[in-house]
N, C-alpha and C positions, 0 to 999 in steps of 0.2 A: 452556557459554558463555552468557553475559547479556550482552546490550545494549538501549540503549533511544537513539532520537532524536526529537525533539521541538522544536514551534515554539510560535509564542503565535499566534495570527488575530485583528486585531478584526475579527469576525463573529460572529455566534449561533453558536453550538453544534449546535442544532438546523440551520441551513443548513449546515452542513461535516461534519452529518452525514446527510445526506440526498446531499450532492454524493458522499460518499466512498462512500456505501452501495453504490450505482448502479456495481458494478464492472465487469458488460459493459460498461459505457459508458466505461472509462477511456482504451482507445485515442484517441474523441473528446474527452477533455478532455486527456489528460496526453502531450505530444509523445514523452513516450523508451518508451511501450506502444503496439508494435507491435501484438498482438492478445490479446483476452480470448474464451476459445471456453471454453462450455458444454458440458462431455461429459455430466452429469448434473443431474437437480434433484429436491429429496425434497419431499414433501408439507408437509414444516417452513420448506420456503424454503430449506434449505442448497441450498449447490450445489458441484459437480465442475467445478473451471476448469481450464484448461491456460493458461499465460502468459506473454508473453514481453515480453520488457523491452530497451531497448537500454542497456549499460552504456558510456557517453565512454571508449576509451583515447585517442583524439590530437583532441577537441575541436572545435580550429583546424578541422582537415581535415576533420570528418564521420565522422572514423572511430569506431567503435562495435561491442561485442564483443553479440549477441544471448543472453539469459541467458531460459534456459528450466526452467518451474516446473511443477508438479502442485500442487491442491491444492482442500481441500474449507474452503468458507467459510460463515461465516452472520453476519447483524448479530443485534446485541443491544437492541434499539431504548430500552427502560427505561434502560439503563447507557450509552447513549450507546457501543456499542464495537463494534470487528468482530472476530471471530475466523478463523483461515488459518491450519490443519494441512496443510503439504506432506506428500505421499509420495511415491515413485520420485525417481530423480534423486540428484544432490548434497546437495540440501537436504531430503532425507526426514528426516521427524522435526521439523523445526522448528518451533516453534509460535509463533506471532506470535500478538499482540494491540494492537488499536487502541486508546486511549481518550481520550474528547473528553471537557473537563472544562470546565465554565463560568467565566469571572473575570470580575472588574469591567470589564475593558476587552477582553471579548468569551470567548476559550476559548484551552486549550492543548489540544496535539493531541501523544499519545506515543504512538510507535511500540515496545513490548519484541517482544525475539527472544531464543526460548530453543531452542537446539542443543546436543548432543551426543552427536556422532559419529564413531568411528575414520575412520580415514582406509583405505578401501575396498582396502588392498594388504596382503598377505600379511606376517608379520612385524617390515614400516616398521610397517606400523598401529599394532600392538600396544606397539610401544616408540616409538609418539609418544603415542599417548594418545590421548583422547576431545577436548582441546582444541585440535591443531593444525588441521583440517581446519574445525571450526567458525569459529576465530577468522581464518583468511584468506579463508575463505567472505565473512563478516561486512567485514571490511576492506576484499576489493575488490569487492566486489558489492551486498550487503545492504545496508549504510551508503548509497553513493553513490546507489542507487538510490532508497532512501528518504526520502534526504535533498529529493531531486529531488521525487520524488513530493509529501512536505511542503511545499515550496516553493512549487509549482505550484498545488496546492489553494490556500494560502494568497494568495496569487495572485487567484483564479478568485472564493473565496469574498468577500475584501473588497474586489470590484470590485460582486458582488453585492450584498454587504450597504451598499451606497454609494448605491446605485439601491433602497430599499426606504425607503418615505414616513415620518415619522415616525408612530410608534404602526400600523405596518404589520404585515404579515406578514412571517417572513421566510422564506417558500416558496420556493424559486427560481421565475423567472419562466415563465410553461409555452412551451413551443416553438413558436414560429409559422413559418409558410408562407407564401410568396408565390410566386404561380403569376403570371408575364408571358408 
């Protein structure tokens, strides 16, 4: 199974990719990531996340199903991209890729997911095949997730890039403190 979802941001490129980079931090920026925890980190910068995400079923109400992930990440800082290899779980094997691409009226941001996996039951597995378990994965989780995800960055990013003077930087701005 292949998918990809994707927005446009007017923003740098560079700022939404420094925002996205920053994945510990996403519980603080992105409301439906309940927690980003660290199990490992390699001397390359990758790292061993565990993740948990809350996916909307009733909205309205608050109600929301917790979708929980493994996976070893790393950015690509030259190509603008991030890479996220799940393993354990549901979504072992999946391999997602970020990539932030420049336009005239600021960047697109695609998310691809590539899965393929039987469906972890004895005999149904084998006689659904490698794409039912993917493609309902993808449908109700992955997609809505990401889309959210997209969204929200985009969001965050052209509120930033809004507040950045002309012929500025577009660093995000560093975090300040006040102590009363």
């Amino acid at each position: 199974m292949h998918s990809t979802v994707s927005i446009d941001i007017a923003a740098p490129p560079e700022l939404v990719f420094r925002l996205a980079q920053d994945i510990e931090r996403w519980p603080q920026l992105l409301p439906h990531y309940v927690s980003v925890r660290a199990l490992a980190r390699r001397p390359d910068g990758a790292l061993t996340l565990r993740m948990i995400a809350i996916r909307p079923l009733l909205g309205l109400l608050g109600f929301g199903l917790p979708v929980v992930w493994r996976a070893r990440t790393w950015a690509e800082p030259d190509s603008l991209s991030l890479r996220f290899q799940h393993f354990g779980g549901v979504t072992a094997g999946m391999d997602v890729t970020w990539r932030i691409e420049r336009t005239s009226a600021g960047c697109h941001v695609e998310i691809e997911h590539v899965f393929r996996r039987r469906l972890p039951i004895p005999v149904l597995g084998s006689r659904l095949g490698d794409d039912v378990l993917p493609a309902f994965v993808d449908r109700f989780f992955t997609r809505p997730i990401a889309e959210r995800t997209l969204g929200t960055f985009r969001a965050l990013a052209e509120t930033l890039a809004q507040s950045i003077p002309e012929g500025g930087t577009s660093d995000p701005p560093p975090r300040t403190y006040s102590i009363t």
